[in-house]
C-alpha positions in Angstrom: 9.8 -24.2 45.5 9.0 -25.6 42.3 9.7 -24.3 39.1 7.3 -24.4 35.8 8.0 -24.1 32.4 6.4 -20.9 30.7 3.1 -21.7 28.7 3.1 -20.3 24.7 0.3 -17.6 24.7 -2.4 -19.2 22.6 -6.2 -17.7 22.4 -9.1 -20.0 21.9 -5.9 -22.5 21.0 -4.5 -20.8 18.6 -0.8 -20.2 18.2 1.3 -20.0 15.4 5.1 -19.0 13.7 4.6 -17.7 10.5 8.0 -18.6 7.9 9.1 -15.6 5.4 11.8 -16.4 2.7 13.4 -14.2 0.1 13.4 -16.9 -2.2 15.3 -14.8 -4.6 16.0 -10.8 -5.3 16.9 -8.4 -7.7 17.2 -4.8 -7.8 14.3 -3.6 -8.3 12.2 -7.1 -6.8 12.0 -9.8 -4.9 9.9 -13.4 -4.4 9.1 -14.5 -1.2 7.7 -17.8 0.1 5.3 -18.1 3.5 4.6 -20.9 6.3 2.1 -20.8 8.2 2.6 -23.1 10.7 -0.5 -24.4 13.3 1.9 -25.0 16.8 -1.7 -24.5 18.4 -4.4 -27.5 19.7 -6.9 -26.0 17.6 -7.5 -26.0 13.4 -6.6 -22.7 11.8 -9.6 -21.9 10.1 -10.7 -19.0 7.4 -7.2 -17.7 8.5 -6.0 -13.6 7.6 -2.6 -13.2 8.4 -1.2 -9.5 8.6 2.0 -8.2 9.2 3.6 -4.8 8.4 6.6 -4.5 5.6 9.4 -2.3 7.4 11.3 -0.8 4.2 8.1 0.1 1.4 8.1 -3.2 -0.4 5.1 -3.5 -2.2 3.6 -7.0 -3.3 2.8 -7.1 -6.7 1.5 -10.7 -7.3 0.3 -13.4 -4.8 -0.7 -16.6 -4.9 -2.5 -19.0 -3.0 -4.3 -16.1 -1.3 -6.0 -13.3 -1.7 -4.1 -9.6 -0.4 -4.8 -6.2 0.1 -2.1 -3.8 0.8 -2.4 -0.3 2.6 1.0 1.5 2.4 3.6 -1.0 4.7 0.3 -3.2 6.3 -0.2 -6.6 4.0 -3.2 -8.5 4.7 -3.9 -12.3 3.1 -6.9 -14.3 3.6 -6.9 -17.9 2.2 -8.6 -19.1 -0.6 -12.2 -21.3 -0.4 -9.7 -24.5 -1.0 -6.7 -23.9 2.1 -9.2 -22.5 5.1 -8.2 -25.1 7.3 -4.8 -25.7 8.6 -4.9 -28.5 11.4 -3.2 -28.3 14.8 0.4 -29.4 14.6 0.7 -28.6 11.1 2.1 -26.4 8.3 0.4 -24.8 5.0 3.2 -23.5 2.7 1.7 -22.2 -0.6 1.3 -18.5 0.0 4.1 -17.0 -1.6 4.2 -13.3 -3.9 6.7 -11.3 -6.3 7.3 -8.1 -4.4 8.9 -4.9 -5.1 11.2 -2.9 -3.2 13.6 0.2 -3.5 17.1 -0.9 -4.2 18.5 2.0 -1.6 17.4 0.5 1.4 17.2 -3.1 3.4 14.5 -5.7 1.6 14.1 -6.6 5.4 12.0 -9.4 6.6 8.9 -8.4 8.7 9.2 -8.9 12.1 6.2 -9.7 13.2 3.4 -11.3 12.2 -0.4 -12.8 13.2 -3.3 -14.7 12.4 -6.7 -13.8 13.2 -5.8 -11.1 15.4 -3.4 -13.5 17.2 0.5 -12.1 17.4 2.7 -15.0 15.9 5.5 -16.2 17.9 
């Protein structure tokens, strides 16, 4: 019998892990830096990337993207100059102030994906 190591689940190629940092916090806000990184054999083009805040924070301003917000579900789509992100690498200039209520956990979203893809 011979065993095989499992395969990541990529579609079309594409498979990521998505970084998110509290960079820095304060009661009533936060800052928060993202990596996208490519681990697929395909580019990462006209990428959204969605994931779902867990504890009502609210982003107030990005950069390096463009958002839209509807209650805990974030969505960012890239800008006309960082569509692309190559297989095998990283794009790290999304980032946003956020805010958050001081009573509960500024958790870190647990899961994420691009173009519809889950994130590992």
């Amino acid at each position: 019998m011979t065993a095989t190591a499992p395969v990541p689940l990529t579609v079309n190629g594409l498979a990521c892990h998505i970084g998110y940092t509290i960079t820095t916090q304060w009661p009533s806000g936060f800052q928060a830096g993202i990596t996208i990184n490519n681990t697929g054999v395909t580019a990462i083009t006209n990428w959204t990337l969605t994931w779902t805040f867990a504890n009502g924070q609210k982003i107030a301003q990005l950069w390096d993207g463009n958002v839209t917000q509807s209650g805990a579900n974030a969505t960012v789509t890239n800008m006309s100059y960082n569509g692309s992100i190559p297989a095998g690498t990283s794009y790290t200039g999304v980032g946003f102030n956020g805010t958050w209520n001081k009573t509960k956990t500024n958790a870190v979203p647990v899961s994420f994906a691009i173009n519809g893809t889950a994130c590992k």
